[in-house]
RODO-2510 file (C-alpha; in nm, 4 decimals, decimal comma):
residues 467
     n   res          X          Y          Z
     1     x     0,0000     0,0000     0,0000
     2     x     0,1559     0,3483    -0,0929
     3     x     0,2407     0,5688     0,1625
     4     x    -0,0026     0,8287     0,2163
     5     x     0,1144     1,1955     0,1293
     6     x     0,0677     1,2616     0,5135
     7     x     0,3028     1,0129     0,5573
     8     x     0,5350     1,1365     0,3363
     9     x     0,5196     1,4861     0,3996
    10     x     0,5899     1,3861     0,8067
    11     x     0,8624     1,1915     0,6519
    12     x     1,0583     1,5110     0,4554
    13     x     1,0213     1,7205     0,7386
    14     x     1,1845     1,4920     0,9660
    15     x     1,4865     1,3668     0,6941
    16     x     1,5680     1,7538     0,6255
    17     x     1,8090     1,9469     0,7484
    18     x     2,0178     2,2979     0,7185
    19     x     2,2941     2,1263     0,5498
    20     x     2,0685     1,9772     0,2553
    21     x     1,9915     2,3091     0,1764
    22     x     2,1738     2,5297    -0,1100
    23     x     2,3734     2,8334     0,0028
    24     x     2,0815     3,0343    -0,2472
    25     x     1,8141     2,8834    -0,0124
    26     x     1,9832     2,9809     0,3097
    27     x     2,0306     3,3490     0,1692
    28     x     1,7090     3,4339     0,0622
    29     x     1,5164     3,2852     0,3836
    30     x     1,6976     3,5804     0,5197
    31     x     1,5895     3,8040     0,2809
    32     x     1,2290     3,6681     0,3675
    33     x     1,2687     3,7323     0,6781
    34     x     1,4096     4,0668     0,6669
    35     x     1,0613     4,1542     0,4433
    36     x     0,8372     4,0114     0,6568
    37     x     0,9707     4,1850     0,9767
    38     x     0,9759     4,5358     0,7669
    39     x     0,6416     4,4459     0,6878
    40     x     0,4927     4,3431     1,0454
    41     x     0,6801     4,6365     1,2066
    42     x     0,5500     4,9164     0,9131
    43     x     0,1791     4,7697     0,9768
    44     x     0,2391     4,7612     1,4119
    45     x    -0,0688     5,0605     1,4576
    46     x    -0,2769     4,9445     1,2097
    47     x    -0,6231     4,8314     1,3335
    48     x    -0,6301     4,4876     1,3038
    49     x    -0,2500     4,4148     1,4383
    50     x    -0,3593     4,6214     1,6904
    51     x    -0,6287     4,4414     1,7729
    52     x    -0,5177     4,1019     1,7472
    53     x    -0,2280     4,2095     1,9769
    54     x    -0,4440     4,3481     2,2367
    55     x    -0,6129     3,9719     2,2560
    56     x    -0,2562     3,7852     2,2337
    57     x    -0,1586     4,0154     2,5253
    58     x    -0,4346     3,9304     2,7863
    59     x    -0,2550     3,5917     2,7672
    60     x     0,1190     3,4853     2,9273
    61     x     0,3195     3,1331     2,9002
    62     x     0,5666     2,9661     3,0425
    63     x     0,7460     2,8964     2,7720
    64     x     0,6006     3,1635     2,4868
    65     x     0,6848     3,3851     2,2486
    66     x     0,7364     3,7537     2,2086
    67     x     0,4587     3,9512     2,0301
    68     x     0,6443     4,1494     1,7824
    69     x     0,6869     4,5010     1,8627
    70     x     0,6565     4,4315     2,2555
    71     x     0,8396     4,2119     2,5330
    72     x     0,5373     4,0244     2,5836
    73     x     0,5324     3,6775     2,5928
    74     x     0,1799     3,4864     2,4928
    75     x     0,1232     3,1052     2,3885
    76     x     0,2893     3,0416     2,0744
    77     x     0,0067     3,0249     1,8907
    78     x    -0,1400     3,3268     2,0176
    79     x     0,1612     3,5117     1,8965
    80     x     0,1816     3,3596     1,5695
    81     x    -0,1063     3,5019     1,5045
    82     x    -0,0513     3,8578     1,6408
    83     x     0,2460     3,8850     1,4369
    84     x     0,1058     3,7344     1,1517
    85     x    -0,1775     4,0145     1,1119
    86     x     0,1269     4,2306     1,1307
    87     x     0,3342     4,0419     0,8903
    88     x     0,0119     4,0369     0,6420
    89     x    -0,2224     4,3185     0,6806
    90     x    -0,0171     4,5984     0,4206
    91     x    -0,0793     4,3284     0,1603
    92     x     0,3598     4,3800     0,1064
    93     x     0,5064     4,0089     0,2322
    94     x     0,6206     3,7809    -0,0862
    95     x     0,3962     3,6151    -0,3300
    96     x     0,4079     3,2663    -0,4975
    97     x     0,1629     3,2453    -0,8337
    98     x     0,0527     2,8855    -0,9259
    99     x    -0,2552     2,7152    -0,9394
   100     x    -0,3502     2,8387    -0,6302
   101     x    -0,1879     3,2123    -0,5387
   102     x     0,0086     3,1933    -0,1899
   103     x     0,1720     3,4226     0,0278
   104     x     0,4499     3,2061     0,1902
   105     x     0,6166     3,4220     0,4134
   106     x     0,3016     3,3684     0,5962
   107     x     0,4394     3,0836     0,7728
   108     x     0,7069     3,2901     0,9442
   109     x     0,5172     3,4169     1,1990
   110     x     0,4456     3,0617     1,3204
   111     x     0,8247     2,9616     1,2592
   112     x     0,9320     3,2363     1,4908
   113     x     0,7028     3,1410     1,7331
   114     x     0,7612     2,8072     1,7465
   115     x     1,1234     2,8704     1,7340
   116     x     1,1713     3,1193     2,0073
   117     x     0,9553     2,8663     2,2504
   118     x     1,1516     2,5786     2,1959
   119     x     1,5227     2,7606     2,2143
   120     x     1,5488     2,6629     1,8318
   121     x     1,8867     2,8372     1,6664
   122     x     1,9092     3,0476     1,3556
   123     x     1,9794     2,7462     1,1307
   124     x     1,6854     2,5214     1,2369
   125     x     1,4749     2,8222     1,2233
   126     x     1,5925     2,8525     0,8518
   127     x     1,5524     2,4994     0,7591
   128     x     1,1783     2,5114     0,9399
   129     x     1,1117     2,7948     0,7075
   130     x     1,2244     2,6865     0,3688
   131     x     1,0322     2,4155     0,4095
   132     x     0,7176     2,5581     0,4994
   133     x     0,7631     2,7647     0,1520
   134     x     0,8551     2,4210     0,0421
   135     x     0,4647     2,2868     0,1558
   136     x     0,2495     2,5860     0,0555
   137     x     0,4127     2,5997    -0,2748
   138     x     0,3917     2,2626    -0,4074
   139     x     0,0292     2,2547    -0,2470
   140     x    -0,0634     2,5568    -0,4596
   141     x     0,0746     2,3952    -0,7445
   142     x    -0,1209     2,0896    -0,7311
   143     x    -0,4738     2,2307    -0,7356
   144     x    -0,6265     2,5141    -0,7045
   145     x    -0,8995     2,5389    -0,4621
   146     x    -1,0388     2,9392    -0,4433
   147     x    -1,3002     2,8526    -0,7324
   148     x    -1,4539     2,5983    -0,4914
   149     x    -1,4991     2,8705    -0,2242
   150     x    -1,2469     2,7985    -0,0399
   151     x    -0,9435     3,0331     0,0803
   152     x    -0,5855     2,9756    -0,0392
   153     x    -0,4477     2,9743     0,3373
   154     x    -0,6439     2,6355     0,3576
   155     x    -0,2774     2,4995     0,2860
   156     x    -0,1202     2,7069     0,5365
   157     x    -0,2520     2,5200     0,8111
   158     x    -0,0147     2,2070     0,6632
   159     x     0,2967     2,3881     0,5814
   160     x     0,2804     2,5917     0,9442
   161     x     0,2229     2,2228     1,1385
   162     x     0,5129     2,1117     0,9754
   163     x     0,7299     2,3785     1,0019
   164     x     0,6236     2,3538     1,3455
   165     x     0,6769     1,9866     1,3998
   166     x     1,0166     2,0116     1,2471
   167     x     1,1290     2,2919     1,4927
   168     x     0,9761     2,0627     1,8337
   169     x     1,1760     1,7714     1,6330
   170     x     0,8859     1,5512     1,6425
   171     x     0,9368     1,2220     1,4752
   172     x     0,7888     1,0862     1,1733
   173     x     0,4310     0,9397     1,3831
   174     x     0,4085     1,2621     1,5132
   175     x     0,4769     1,4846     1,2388
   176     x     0,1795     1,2927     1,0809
   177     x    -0,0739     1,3483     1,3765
   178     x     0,0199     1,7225     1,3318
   179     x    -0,0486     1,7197     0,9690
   180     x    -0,4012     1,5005     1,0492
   181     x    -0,5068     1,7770     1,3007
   182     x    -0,4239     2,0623     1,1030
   183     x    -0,5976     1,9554     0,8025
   184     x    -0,8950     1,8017     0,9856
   185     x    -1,0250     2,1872     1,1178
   186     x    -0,8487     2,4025     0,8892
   187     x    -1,0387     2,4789     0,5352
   188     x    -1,1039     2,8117     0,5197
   189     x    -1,4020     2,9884     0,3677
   190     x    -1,3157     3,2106     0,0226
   191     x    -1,5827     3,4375     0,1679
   192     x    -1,2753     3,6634     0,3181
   193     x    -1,1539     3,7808    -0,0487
   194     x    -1,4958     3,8743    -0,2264
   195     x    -1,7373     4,1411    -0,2344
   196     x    -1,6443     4,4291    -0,0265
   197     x    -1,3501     4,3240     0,2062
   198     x    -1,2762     4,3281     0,5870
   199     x    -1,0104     4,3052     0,8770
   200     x    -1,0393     3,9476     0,7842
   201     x    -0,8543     3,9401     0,4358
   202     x    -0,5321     4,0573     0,6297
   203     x    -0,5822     3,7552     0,9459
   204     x    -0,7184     3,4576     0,7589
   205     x    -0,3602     3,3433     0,7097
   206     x    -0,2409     3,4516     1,1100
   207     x    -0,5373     3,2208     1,1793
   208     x    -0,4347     2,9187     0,9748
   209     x    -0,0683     2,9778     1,1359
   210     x    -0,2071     2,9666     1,4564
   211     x    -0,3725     2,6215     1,4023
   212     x    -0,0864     2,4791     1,2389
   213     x     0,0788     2,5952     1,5909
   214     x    -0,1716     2,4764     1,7886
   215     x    -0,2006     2,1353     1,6125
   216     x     0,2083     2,0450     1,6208
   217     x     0,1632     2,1054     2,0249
   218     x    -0,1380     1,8828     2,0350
   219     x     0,0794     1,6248     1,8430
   220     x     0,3814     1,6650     2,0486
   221     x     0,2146     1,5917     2,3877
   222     x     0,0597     1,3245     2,2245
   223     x    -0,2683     1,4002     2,0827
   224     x    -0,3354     1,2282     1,7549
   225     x    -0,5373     1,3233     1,4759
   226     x    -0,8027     1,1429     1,1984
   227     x    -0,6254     0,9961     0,9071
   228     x    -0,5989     0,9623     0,5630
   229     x    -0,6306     1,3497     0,6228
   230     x    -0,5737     1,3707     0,2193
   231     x    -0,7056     1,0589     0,0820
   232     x    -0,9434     0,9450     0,2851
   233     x    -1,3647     0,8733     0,2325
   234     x    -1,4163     1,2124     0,3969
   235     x    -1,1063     1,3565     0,4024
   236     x    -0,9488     1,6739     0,2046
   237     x    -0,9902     1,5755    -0,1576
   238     x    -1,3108     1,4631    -0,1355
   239     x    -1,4440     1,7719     0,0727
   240     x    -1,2780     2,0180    -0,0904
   241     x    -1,3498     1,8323    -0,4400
   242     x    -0,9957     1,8341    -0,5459
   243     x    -0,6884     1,5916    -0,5895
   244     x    -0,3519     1,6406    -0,5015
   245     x    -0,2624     1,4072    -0,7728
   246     x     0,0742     1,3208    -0,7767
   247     x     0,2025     1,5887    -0,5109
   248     x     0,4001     1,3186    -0,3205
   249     x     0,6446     1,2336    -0,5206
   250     x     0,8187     1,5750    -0,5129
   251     x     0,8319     1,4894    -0,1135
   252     x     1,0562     1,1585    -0,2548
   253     x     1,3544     1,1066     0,0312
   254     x     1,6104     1,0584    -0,0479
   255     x     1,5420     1,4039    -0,1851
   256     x     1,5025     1,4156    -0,5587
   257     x     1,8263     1,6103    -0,7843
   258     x     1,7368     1,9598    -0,8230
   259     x     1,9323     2,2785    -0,9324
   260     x     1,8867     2,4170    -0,5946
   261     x     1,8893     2,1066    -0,3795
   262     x     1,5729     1,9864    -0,1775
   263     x     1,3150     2,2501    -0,0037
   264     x     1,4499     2,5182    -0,2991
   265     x     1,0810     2,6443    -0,4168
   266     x     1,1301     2,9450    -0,2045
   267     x     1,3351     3,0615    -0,4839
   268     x     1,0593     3,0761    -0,7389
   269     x     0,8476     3,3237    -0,5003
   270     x     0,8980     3,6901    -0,5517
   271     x     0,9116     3,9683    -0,3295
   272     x     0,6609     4,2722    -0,4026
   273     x     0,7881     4,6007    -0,4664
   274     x     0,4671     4,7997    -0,3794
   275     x     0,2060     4,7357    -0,0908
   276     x    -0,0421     4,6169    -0,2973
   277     x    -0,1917     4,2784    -0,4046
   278     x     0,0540     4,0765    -0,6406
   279     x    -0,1241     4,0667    -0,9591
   280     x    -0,1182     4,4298    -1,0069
   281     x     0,2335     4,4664    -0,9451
   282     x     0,3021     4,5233    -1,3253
   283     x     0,0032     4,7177    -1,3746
   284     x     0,1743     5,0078    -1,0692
   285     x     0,5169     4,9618    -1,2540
   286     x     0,3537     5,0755    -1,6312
   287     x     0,1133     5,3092    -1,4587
   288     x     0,3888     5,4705    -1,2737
   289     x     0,6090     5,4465    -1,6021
   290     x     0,2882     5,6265    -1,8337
   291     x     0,2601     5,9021    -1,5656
   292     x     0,5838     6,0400    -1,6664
   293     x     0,4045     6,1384    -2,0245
   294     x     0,0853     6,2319    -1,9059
   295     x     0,2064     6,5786    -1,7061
   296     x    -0,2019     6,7043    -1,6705
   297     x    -0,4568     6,4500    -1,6160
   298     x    -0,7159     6,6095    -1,7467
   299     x    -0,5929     6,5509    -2,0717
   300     x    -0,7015     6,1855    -1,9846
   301     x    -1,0290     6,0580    -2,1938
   302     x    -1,0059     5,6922    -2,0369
   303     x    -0,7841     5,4370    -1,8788
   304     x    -0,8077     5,0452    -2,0132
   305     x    -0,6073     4,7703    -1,8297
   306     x    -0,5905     4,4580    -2,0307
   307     x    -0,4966     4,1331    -1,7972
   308     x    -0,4749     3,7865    -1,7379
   309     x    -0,7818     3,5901    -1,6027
   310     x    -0,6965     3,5333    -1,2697
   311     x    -0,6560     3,8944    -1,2559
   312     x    -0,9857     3,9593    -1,3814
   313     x    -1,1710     3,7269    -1,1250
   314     x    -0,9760     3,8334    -0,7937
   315     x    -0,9117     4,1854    -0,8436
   316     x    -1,1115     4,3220    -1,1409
   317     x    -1,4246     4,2140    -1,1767
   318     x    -1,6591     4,3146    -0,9329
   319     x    -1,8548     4,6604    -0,8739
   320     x    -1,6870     4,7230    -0,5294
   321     x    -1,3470     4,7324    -0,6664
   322     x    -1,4695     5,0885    -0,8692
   323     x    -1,5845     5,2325    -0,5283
   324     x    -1,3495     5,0615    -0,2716
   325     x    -1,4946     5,2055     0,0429
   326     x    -1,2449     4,9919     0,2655
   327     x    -0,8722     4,9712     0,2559
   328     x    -0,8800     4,5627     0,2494
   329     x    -1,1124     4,6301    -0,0976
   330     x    -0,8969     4,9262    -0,2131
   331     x    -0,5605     4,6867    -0,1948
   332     x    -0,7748     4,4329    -0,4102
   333     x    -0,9153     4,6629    -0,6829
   334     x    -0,7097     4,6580    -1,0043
   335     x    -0,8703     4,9564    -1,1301
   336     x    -0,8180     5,1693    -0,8119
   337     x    -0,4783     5,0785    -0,7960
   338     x    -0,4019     5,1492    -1,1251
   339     x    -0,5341     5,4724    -1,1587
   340     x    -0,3971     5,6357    -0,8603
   341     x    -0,0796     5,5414    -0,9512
   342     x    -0,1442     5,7577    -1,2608
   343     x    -0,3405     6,0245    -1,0262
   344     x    -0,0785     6,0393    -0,7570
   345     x     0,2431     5,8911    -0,8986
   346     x     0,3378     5,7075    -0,6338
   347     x     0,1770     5,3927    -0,4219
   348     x     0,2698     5,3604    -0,0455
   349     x     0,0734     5,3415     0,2543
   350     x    -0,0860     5,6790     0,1837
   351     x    -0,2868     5,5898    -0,1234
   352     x    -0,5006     5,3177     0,1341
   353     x    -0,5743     5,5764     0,3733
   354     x    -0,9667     5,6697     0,3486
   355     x    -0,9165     5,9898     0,2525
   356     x    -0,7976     5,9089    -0,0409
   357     x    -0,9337     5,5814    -0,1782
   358     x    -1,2752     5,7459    -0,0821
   359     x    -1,2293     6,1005    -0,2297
   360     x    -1,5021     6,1135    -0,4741
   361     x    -1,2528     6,2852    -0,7173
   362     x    -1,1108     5,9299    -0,7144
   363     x    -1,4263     5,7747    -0,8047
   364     x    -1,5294     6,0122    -1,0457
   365     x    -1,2020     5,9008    -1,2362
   366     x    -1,2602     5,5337    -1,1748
   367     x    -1,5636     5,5400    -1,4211
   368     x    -1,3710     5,5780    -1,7111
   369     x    -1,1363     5,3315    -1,5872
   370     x    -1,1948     4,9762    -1,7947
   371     x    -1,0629     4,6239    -1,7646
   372     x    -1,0326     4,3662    -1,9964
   373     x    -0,9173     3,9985    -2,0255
   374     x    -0,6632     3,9471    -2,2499
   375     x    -0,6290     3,5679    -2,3798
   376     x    -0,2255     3,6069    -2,4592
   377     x    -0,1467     3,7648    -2,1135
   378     x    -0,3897     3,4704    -1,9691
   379     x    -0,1660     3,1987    -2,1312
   380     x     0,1687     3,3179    -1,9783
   381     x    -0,0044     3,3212    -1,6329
   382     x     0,1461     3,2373    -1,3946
   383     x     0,4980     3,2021    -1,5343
   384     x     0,4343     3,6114    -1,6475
   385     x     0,2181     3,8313    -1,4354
   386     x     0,1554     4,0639    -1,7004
   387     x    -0,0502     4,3905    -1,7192
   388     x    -0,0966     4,6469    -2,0423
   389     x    -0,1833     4,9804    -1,9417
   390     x    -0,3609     5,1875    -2,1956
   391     x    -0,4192     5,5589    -2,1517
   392     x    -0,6461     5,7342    -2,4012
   393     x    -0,5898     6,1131    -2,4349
   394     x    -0,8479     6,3700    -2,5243
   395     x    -0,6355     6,4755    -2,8177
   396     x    -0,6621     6,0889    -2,9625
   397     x    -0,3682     5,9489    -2,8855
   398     x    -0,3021     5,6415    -2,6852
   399     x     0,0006     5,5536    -2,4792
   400     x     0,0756     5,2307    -2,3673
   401     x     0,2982     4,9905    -2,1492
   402     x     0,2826     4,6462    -2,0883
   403     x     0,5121     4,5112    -1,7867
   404     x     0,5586     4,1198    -1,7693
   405     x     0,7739     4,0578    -1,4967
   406     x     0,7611     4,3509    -1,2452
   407     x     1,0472     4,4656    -1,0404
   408     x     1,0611     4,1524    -0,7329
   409     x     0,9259     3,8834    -0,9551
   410     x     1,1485     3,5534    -0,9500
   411     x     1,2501     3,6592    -1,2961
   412     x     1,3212     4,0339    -1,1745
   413     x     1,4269     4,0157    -0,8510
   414     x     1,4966     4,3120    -0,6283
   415     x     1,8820     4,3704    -0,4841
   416     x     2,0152     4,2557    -0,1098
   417     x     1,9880     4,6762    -0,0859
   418     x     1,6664     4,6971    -0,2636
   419     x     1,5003     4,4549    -0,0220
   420     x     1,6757     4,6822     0,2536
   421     x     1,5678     5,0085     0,1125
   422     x     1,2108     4,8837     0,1399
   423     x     1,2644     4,7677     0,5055
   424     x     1,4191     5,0790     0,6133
   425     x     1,0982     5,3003     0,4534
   426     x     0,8964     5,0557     0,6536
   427     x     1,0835     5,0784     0,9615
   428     x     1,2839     5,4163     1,0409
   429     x     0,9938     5,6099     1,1179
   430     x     0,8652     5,3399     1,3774
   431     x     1,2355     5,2687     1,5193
   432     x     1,5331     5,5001     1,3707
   433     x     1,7550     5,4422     1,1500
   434     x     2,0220     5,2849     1,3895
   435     x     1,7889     5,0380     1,5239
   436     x     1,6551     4,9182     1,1476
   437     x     1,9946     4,8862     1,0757
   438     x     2,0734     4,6176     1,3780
   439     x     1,7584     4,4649     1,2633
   440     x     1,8817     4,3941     0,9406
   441     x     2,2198     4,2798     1,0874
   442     x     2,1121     4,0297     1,3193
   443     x     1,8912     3,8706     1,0145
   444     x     2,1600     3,8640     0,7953
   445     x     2,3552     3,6164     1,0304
   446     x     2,0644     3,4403     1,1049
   447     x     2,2736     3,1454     1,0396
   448     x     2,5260     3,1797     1,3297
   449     x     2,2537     3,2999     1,6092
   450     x     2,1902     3,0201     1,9225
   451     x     1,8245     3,1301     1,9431
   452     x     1,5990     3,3933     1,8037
   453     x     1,5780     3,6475     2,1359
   454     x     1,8496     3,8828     2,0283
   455     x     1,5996     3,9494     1,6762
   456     x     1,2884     3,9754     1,8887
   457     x     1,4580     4,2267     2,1302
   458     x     1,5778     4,4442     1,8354
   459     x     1,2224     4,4866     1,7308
   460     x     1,0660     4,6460     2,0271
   461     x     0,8938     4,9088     2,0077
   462     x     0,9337     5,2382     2,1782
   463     x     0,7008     5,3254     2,4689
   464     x     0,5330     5,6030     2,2872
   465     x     0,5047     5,3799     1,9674
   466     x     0,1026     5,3349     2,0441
   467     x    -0,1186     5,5239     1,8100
***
């Protein structure tokens, strides 16, 4: 009888370690984790990660973990989840496009977590992360679940367990029971990402990392959970109405050849350049680059944005997206997005602020804004994330730029000091420029630290840091 891809799933996690993987692999989980702390520490005041840290704080443990931003110490999963609203909520943290979109460096949150309560060093704490990228990836790539109604961070709650089993060093039975639990309560709803949007578009993932958390300590104290989670009469192909198809064998140990050596998808995931969903990345960059010709915009007749499909249906399709009247629907509107990076010339934190998504000069503009599939930008997807921006000028002319790869993309990735630069903007107003710099030090020998406490220290805030 063939193994069951629970089974071999528990059985990668446990045969991998920071020696399998590729000196490329090691160097940009730092990079990831560099982003994702700009990220969580640029989006500390903002409602929700203020929120959710107000809950995580009402709670202390023995053996927890720091809530970003503070000295606090809450249960492990209870912090994976603060930090991951942080880590999330700007819509900024790294993308993977497949099947099924995915934002990996989701899973840190829970990594840290997990890490810091267990004394983990800097290299397990790598290895744990790589292969959570590792999971979600090659889940996403296997089917694609959002047209079914339910949420891509459905296969966060695997690649968090494990990344949390590997970092307890759980063995191969218990790896499995981690997996079983995680998957048996964790499908979430694709409710959060439709229609006008909420708080919840920015948590759903900081609540599949939390079960993922909460499942691995189940399974280390012994708790087990219902299996075949994947395969079996009621389990997650059948409910979900997908299959996984041949998933498992790219989980083969001994680990199968690759350029990049096992646990190496991370590398195909790209880091976004503006804080803005990924799939109108290349629509900012040719909006941005079209603004440079068009000096008074009320030469402007009409804005048309040809794109891919997925595109269409996530972003660009429905009536809200024309009158965002909430940040969380703002970040997902292709057409907003699009024109006020024409309007404003520029996309960063300010453009989500109500004032401005809401300003009915906005809107008024937005009705001549138009989106359209186009079948050869569809076809590339989601090798090519590509966007053509038209702009149609009251004198008859049309200019145009079409972006495939925009600046971050796997195929157009940012610098070591681009990836900085973005960190710092994130981070110097909340901490100084001397203390984003030790930041950024302390990640970058990741590697060669005994435990994570000297990073969590570096990231607390000041005392008057509360909005």
């Amino acid at each position: 009888m063939a193994a069951t891809l629970a089974h071999q799933l528990a059985d990668y996690a446990c045969a991998l370690r920071f020696e399998d993987l590729s000196p490329a692999v090691v160097h940009e989980v730092k990079r990831r984790v560099i982003d994702s702390l700009g990220c969580a520490l640029g989006a500390w005041n903002e409602e929700p990660c203020a929120i959710a840290r107000k809950v995580a704080s009402d709670f202390s443990a023995r053996q927890g973990s720091t809530i970003i931003g503070t000295d606090h110490k809450a249960p492990p999963d209870w912090t994976a989840f603060a930090n991951g609203c942080a880590i999330r909520y700007f819509d900024y943290n790294d993308t993977y496009l497949s099947k099924e979109p995915a934002h990996p460096s989701d899973n840190i949150s829970a990594a840290l977590a997990i890490a810091e309560s267990v004394g983990a060093n800097g290299r397990e704490l790598i290895t744990a992360i790589a292969l959570a990228y590792e999971v979600q990836c090659r889940l996403s790539d296997a089917a694609s679940i959002r047209a079914r109604g339910w949420d891509h961070v459905t296969y966060g709650a695997f690649s968090t367990a494990l990344a949390c089993a590997k970092l307890m060093s759980l063995d191969p039975k218990e790896t499995r029971h981690a997996v079983n639990i995680a998957g048996v309560a964790g499908a979430a709803m694709r409710q959060a990402r439709v229609g006008e949007l909420s708080h919840w578009k920015g948590v759903a993932f900081a609540t599949a990392a939390r079960h993922g958390v909460y499942s691995a300590l189940l399974a280390r104290a012994g708790m087990t959970g219902p299996g075949p989670i994947f395969e079996g009469q009621m389990g997650f192909e059948k409910q979900l109405g997908v299959s996984l198809g041949n998933v498992g064998e790219k989980f083969a140990v001994p680990f199968a050849k690759t350029d990049h050596g096992p646990a190496s998808m991370i590398l195909k995931t790209s880091i976004k350049n503006w804080p803005a969903e990924y799939h109108r990345q290349s629509a900012i960059e040719a909006a941005l680059f079209l603004r440079e010709e068009v000096i008074d915009l009320a030469r402007v007749k009409s804005v048309t944005i040809e794109s891919h499909d997925a595109s269409v249906d996530i972003i660009g399709s429905e009536a809200e997206k024309w009158r965002p009247a909430t940040r969380e629907t703002a970040d997902h509107s292709l057409p907003y997005i699009t024109a006020i990076a024409l309007i404003d010339g520029e996309v960063t934190n300010k453009q989500f602020e109500p004032e401005r998504f809401a300003d009915p000069r906005v809107w008024k503009f937005l009705e001549n804004v138009h989106v359209e599939r186009n079948a050869e930008l569809s076809a590339m997807y989601p090798g090519a994330v590509a966007n053509i921006v038209h702009v149609d000028l009251a004198d008859g002319r049309r200019l145009t730029k079409r972006v495939d790869y925009p600046l971050g993309h796997a195929k157009n990735p940012l610098k070591d000091s681009q990836v900085e630069e973005k960190f710092n903007v994130l981070v110097e107003p909340m901490l100084g420029s001397d203390r984003a710099r030790k930041i950024i030090e302390i990640a970058w020998k990741l590697d060669e630290a005994k435990n994570v406490d000297e990073l969590m220290c570096a990231c607390v805030m000041p005392k008057d840091a509360n909005r």
